[in-house]
C-alpha positions in Angstrom: 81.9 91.9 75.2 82.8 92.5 79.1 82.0 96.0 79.5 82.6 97.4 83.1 83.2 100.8 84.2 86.1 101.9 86.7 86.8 103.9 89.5 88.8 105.5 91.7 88.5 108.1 94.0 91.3 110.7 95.0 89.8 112.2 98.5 90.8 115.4 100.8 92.3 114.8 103.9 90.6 116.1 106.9 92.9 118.2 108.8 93.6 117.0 112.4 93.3 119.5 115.0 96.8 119.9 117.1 94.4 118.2 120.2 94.1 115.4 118.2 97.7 115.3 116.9 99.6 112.4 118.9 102.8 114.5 117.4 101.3 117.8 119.2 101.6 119.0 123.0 98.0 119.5 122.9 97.2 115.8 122.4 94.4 114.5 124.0 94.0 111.0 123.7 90.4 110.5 123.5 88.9 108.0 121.5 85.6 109.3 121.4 86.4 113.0 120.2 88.9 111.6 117.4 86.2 109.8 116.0 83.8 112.7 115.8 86.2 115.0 115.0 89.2 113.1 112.7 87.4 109.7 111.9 84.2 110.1 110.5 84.6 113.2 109.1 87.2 111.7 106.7 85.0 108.3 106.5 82.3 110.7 105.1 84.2 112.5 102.4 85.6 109.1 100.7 81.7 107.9 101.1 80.4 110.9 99.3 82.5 110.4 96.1 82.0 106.9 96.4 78.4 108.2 95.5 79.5 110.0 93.2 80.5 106.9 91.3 77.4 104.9 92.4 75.5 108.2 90.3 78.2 107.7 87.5 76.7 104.2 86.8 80.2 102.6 87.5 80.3 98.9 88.2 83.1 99.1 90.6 85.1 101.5 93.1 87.5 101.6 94.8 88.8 103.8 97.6 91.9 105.0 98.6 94.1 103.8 101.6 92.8 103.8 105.1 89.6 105.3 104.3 89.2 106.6 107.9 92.6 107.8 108.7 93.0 105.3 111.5 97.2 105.0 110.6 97.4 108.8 111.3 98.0 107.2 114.7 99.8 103.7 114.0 103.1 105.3 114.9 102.4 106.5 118.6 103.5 103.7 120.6 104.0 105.0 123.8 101.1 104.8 127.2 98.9 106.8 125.1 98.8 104.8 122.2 95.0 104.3 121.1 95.5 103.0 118.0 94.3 99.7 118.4 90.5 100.7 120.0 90.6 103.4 117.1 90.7 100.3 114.8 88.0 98.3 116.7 86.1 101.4 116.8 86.2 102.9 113.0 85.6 99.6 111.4 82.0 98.7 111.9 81.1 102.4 111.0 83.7 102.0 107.5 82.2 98.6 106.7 78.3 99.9 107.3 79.3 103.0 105.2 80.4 101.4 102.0 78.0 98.0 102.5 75.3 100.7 102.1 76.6 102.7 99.2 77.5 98.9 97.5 73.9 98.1 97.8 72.0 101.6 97.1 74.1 101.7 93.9 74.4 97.9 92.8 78.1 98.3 92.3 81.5 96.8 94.0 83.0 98.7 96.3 86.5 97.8 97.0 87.5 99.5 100.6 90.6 99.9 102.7 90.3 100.0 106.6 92.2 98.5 108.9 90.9 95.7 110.4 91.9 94.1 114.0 92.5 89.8 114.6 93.7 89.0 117.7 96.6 90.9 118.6 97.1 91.4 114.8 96.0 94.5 113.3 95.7 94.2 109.3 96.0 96.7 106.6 93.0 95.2 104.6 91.2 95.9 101.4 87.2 94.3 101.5 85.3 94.0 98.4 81.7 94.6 99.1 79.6 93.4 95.9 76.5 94.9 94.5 74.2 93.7 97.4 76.8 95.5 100.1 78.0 91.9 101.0 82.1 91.4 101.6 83.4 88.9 99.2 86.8 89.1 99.7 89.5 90.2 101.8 92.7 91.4 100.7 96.0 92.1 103.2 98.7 94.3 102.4 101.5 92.3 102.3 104.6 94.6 101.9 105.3 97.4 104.5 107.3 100.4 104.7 109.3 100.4 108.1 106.9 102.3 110.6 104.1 100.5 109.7 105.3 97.4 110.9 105.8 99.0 114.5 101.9 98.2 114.8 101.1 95.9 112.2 101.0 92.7 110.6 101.6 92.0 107.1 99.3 89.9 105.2 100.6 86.5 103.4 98.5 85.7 100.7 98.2 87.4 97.0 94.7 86.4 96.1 92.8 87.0 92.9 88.8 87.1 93.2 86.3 86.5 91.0 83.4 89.1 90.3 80.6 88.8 88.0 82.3 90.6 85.2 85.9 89.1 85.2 88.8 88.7 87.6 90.4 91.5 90.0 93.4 91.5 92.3 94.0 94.2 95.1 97.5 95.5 95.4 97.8 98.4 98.7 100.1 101.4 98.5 103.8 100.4 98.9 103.1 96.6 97.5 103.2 97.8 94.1 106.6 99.0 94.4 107.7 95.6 94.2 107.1 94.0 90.8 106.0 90.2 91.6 103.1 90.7 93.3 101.3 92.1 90.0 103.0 89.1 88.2 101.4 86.4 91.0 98.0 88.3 90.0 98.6 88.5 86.4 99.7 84.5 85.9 97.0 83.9 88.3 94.4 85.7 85.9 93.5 89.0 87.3 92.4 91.3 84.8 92.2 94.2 86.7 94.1 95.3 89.7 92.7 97.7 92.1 95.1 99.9 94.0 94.3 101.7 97.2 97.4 103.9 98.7 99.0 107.2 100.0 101.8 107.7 97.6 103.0 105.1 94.6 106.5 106.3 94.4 109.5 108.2 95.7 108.4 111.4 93.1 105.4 111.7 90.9 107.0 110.5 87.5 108.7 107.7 88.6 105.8 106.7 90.6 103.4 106.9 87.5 106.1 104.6 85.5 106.1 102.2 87.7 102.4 101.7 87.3 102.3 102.3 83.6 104.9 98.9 83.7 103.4 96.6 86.0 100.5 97.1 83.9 101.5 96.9 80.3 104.2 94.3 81.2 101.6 92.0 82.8 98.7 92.6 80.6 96.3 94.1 82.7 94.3 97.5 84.3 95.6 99.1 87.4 92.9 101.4 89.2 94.6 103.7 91.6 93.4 105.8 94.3 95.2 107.8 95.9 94.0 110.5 98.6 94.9 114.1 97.4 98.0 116.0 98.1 98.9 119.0 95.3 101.6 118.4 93.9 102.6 115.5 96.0 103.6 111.5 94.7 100.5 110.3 92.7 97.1 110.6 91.7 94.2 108.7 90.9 94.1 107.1 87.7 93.2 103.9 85.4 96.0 102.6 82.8 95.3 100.4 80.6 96.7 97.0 79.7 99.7 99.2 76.9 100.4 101.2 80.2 98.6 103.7 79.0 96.8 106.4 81.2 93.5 106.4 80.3 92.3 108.9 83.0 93.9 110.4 85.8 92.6 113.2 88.9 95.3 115.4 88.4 95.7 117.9 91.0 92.1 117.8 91.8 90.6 117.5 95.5 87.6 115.4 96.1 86.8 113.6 92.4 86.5 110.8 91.0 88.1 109.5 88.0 86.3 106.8 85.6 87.2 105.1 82.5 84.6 102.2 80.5 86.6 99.2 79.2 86.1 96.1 77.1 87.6 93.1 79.3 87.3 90.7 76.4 89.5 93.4 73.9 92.6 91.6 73.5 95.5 93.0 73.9 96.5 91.9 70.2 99.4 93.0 67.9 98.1 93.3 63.9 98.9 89.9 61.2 101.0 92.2 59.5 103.7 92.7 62.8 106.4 90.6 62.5 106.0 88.3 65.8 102.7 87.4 64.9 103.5 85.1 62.0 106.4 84.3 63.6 105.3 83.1 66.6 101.4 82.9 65.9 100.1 84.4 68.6 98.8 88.1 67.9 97.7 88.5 71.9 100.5 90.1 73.3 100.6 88.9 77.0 99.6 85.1 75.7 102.8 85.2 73.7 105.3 87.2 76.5 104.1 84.3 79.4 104.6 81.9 76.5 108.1 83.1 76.5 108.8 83.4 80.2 112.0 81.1 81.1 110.7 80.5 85.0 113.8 78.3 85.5 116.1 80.9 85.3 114.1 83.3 87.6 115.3 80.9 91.3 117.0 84.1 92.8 114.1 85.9 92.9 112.3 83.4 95.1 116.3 82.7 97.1 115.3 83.8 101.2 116.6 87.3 102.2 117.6 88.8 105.2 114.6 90.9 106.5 114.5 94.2 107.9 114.2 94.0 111.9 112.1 96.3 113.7 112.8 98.0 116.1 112.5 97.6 119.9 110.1 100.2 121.9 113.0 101.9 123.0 114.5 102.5 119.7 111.0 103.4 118.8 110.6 106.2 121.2 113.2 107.7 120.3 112.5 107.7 116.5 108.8 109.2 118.0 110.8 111.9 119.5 112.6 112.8 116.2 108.9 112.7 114.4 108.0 115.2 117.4 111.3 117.8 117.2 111.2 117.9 113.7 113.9 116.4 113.5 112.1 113.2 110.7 109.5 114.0 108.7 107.9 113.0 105.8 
């Protein structure tokens, strides 16, 4: 038996003072004061459930998107745009943070931060193992449109290998698309860990969409998902039937935990008719078994891609955002 215990956490979100509100007449642009006031404070509430799982005895973690709130500012693009030092500035603290929970609890911590390369800035998900060492990078690889204005996507879907099985990471809006779980699955994640804002337009379709990737590609899905009542999501694990086997609900500020058995198959009884038939009694053995890849070419057929768009379009999109005029 592979038993491991998962986790998610489903976080508050500090509220930003209108000073600190690039949106807000009464922005102040100081990089300093946001990270007293709007960076670490939110850095320290993901940390402190993350202890809360390190005292649950779970094996792994993970947290929810931007851990540090650095993207509440990826969209101001005008003279006062600090987003970039914000990056440089939150990422040392994030990394010391959950390298030191990692190693106090002897679990994995799987953490999303942005992380700066050159004059790329990456929406990335580290997995720090149980001696608070990072043993694996993942990049968010799909984007909604604004977060492009700022940042690069990621070009690799990578699967990592842990010391009790296989995991791939999946961030927010990537899961929305249904091949990147596939390239995980075939590649043999067992588990996919999920850090986002949202997973779907509205919370029932957003929860189906999950429940699928996961049953259809025989696999866990660990989402977390920072709290908003009544808003798109919550934290949750669902199982390899698409199943939920635990999920935050409207709560603020807990952690959600479920103990599985990696080497349970996913099996279908003797008596079921496709077992003989086929037999193969593991359900997602047989269903890859039954893939017909050739007939699949127009998924993989180039597209046209979105363009984004110049500064000047941008500013005036900014000062929609700022009117009222868009919102989300």
């Amino acid at each position: 038996m592979r038993k491991v215990k998962l986790a998610a956490i489903q976080p508050g979100h500090v509220d930003v003072p209108s000073r600190y509100d690039f949106a807000s007449g009464e922005y102040v642009n100081d990089p300093g004061e946001i990270i007293e006031s709007v960076i670490a404070p939110q850095l320290a509430v993901s940390v402190a459930l993350l202890e809360k799982a390190g005292e649950a005895g779970c094996d792994i973690v993970t947290t929810s998107e931007d851990a540090a709130s650095t993207s509440d500012y990826f969209m101001d693009i005008t003279e006062r745009n600090i987003f970039p030092e914000l990056v440089d500035r939150a990422k040392p603290m994030t990394e010391a943070a959950f390298a030191e929970v990692a190693w106090r609890y002897g679990m994995y911590v799987v953490g999303c931060y942005y992380i700066r390369q050159g004059d790329d800035i990456f929406n990335t998900a580290s997995i720090f193992d149980r001696k608070g060492e990072i043993v694996g990078q993942y990049r968010k690889t799909h984007f909604p449109a604004n977060e492009r204005w700022q940042c690069t996507p990621g070009d690799n879907l990578m699967v990592f290998e842990l010391d009790f099985g296989k995991v791939g990471i999946l961030i927010c809006y990537d899961i929305f698309f249904q091949e990147p779980a596939q390239v995980l699955a075939l590649r043999g994640a067992e588990v996919i860990f999920h850090p986002t804002f949202g997973y779907g337009w509205y919370d029932s379709i957003g929860e189906a969409t999950l429940r699928t990737r996961a049953n259809d590609n025989g696999l866990y899905i660990v989402t977390a998902k920072n709290y908003v009542y009544n808003g798109a999501g919550k934290s949750s694990v669902i199982d390899y039937w698409g199943q939920v086997m635990c999920d935050a609900g409207f709560n603020k500020d807990v952690i959600v935990t479920a103990e599985v058995d990696l080497d349970q198959p996913k099996r279908q009884p003797d008596w079921y008719y496709n077992t003989p038939i086929t037999g193969i009694a593991e359900v997602t053995e047989r269903v890859r078994r039954e893939r017909r890849p050739e007939l699949y070419g127009a998924i993989c057929a180039p597209n046209k891609r979105l363009k984004v768009p110049d500064q000047t379009a941008q500013l005036k999109i900014l000062e929609g955002i700022k009117s009222g005029k868009y919102h989300w």
